[in-house]
N, C-alpha and C positions, 0 to 999 in steps of 0.2 A: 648157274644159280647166283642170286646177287648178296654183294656180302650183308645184309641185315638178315634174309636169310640162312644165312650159313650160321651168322648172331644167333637168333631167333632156335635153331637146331640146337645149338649149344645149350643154350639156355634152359633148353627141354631135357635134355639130357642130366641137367644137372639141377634141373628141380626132382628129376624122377629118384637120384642118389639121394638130395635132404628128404623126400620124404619115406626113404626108407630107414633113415639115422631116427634111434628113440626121443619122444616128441623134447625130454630136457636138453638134446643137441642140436636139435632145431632151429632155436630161435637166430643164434645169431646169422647162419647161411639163409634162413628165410626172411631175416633183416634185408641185408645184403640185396639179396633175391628182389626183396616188398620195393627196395628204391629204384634197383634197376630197371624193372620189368617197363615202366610211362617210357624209359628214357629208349630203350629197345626198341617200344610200339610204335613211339614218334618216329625212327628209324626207317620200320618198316613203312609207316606212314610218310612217310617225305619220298622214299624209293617204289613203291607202290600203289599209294592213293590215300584217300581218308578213308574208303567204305574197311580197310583192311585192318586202322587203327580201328576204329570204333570197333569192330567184331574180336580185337585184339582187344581193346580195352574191357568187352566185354565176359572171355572168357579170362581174364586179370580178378576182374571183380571177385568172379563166381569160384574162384581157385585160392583166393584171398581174400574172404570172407569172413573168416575167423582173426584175424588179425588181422583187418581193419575195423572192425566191430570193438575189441580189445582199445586199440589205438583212439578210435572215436571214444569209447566211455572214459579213457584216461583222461582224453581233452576236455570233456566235457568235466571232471573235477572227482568222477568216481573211482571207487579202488577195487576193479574185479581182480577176481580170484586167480592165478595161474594154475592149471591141473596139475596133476603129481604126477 
């Protein structure tokens, strides 16, 4: 198994732990998480192929959704609401 792979496990591993911590302990490992994950994909993507980023980037998106939603209205100049 090649080491982006092995990254790539971890990673898994340890999204499945922050999204068991209650969502106000969240943010900052799924900060963290939100930067890493391009930097990961490009990884697998350099040792792998591109079909492998883009389906990687794909399920980034779909798993990250709600906070880059969040992030996008912030830049944009609005002030949504954080849940309780």
């Amino acid at each position: 198994m090649s080491l982006s792979l092995i990254f790539g496990a971890i990673y898994v591993l340890c999204a499945a732990v922050v999204a068991l911590l209650p969502i106000r302990r969240q943010y900052w490992p799924a900060g963290i998480m939100l930067l890493l994950a391009p930097v990961l994909l490009g990884f697998i993507g350099y040792q792998h192929g591109w079909i492998w980023f883009v389906l990687g980037m794909f399920a980034f998106l779909s798993m990250f959704r709600n906070p880059l939603r969040y992030l996008w209205r912030v830049a944009k100049g609005e002030r949504p609401e954080l849940p309780e």
